[in-house]
C-alpha positions in Angstrom: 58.8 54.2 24.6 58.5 51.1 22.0 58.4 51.8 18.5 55.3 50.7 16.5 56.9 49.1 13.0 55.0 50.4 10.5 55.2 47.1 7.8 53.7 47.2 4.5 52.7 43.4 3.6 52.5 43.1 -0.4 50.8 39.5 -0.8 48.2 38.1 -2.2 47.2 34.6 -0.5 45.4 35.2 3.0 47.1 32.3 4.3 50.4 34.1 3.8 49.0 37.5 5.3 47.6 35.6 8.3 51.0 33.3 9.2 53.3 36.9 8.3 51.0 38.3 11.5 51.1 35.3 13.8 55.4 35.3 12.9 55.2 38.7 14.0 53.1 37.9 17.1 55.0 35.3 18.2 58.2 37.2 18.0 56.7 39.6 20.7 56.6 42.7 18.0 54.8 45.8 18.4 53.8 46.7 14.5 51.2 48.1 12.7 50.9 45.9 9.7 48.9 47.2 6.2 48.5 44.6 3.3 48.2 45.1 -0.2 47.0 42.6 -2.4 49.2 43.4 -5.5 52.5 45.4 -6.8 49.3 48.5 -7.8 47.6 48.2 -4.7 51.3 48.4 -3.0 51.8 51.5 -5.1 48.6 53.4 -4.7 48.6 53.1 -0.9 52.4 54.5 -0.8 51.2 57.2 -3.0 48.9 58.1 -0.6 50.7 58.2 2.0 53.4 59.8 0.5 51.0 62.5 -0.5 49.3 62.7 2.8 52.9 63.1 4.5 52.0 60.6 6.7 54.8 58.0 7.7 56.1 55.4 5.1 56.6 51.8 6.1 59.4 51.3 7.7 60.1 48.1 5.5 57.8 46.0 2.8 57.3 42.7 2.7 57.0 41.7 -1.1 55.4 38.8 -2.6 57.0 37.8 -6.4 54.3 36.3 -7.9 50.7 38.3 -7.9 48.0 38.9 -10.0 48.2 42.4 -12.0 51.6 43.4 -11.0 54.4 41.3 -10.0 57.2 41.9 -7.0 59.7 42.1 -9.7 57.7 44.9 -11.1 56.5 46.6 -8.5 60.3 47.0 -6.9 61.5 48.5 -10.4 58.6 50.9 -10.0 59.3 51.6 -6.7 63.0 52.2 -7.0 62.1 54.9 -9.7 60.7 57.2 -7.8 63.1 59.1 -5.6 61.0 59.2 -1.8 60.3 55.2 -1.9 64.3 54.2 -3.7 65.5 53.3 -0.4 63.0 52.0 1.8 63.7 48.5 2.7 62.1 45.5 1.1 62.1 41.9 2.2 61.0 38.9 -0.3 59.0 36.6 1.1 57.8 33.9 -1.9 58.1 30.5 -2.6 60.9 30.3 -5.1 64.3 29.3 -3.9 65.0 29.8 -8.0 69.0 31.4 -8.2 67.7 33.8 -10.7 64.4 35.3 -8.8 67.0 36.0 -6.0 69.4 37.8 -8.3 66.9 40.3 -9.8 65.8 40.5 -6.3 69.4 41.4 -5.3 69.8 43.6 -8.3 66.8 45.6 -7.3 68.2 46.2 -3.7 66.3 43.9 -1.5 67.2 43.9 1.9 66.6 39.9 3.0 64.7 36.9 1.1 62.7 34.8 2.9 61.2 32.0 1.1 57.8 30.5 2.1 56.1 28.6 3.8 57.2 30.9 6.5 57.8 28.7 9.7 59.2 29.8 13.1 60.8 26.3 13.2 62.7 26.9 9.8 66.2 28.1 10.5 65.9 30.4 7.3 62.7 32.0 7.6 64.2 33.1 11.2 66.9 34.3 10.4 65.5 36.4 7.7 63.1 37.6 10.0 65.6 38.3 12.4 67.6 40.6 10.1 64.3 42.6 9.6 63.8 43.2 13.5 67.6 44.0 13.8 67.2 46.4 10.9 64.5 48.1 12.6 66.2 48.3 15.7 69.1 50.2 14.3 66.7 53.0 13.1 64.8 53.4 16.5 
């Protein structure tokens, strides 16, 4: 049996949540996909699932900059707290800035995928393509 990929998209712009799914649907993926529209949304919908006991995302795809609270902030909140510290997070944002990806690193991101996200863009694939591989390993 195929394993639904339970993602957690963290992202603002509809435009980015819309070509995230369509990059997903194109690379044949069965997922179940819920989006959060800032670092506290992010954060209140793991709490409640964390509380509920149901299943956490198998990764997070995090936007840097949003309103309220930013990717950088929500990953130090989310490595605090022992249940969520290793779940896997992919960056997905439009700075290619050296130092964005080293406080990225240093909050132990898994891949960083820098927008626009296009199928055609060597980068973006292969970022995406690490994700699935990730997954893969689990299931």
């Amino acid at each position: 049996m195929l394993k639904v990929i339970q993602i957690l998209l963290v992202e603002d712009d509809n435009l980015d949540v819309i070509d995230v799914g369509r990059t997903l649907d194109k690379m044949a993926i069965l997922y179940k996909m819920d989006v959060a529209r800032n670092g506290e949304d992010a954060l209140r919908l793991l709490s409640e699932k964390t509380d509920a006991g149901t299943e956490l995302p198998d990764f997070i795809i995090l936007d840097i900059n949003m309103p309220k609270m930013n990717g950088f902030e929500f990953l130090e909140a989310l490595r605090r707290r022992e249940e969520w510290k290793d779940l896997r997070v992919f960056v997905l944002t439009t700075s290619g800035e050296k130092e964005d990806r080293l406080a990225a690193k240093d909050l132990g991101v898994a891949g960083y995928i820098v927008k626009p996200l296009k199928l055609n863009n060597p980068v973006s694939n292969d970022a995406f393509n690490l994700m699935i591989d990730l997954m893969n390993m689990r299931g």
